[in-house]
Structure formats: structure tokens, C-alpha cells
C-alpha positions in Angstrom: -17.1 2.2 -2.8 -14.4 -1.2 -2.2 -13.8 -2.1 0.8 -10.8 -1.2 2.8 -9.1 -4.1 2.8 -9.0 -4.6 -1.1 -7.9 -1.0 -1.6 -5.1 -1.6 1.0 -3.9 -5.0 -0.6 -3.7 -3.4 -3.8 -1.8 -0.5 -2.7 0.8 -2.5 -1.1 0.6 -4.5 -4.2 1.6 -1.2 -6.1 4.3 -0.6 -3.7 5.7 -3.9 -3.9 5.8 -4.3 -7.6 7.4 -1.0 -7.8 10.0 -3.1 -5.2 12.4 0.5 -4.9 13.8 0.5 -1.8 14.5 4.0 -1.3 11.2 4.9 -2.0 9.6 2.4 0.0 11.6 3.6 3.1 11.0 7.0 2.2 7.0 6.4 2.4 7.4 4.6 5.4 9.2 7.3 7.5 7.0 9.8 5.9 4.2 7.4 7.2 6.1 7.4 10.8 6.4 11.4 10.8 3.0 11.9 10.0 1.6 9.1 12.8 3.9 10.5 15.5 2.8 14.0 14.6 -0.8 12.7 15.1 0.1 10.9 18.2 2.1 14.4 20.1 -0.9 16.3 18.6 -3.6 14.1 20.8 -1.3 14.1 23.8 -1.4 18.0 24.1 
């Protein structure tokens, strides 16, 4: 199994070569929704 930090870099490698705005915004708040979710799930 790679490390974490490889498969990260190459992910944001995959995202960045990609270079779509929309899309990167669109994983990002999708990213966001599911963290917050997380976050008011742990609070109650």
C-alpha cells in the first residue's frame, strides 16, 4: 500500500492537470458539505 502522501500529491496532480474550474469548485464544496456534515454529526 503507498503512502498517503504520494496518493494525495498525485490526486491533486490529477485535479490540477485536469485544470476545470467548475469542476474543481464543485469537488471542493462537495468536499465542504461532506466535512461540515461530519463536523454537525460529532457535535450532536
Amino acid at each position: 500500500m503507498e503512502p498517503k502522501q504520494s496518493k494525495l500529491r498525485r490526486f491533486i496532480e490529477t485535479i490540477w492537470s485536469l485544470s476545470d474550474i467548475s469542476f474543481f469548485v464543485e469537488l471542493i464544496s462537495g468536499i465542504a458539505v461532506t466535512v461540515w456534515m461530519k463536523i454537525s454529526g460529532l457535535k450532536k
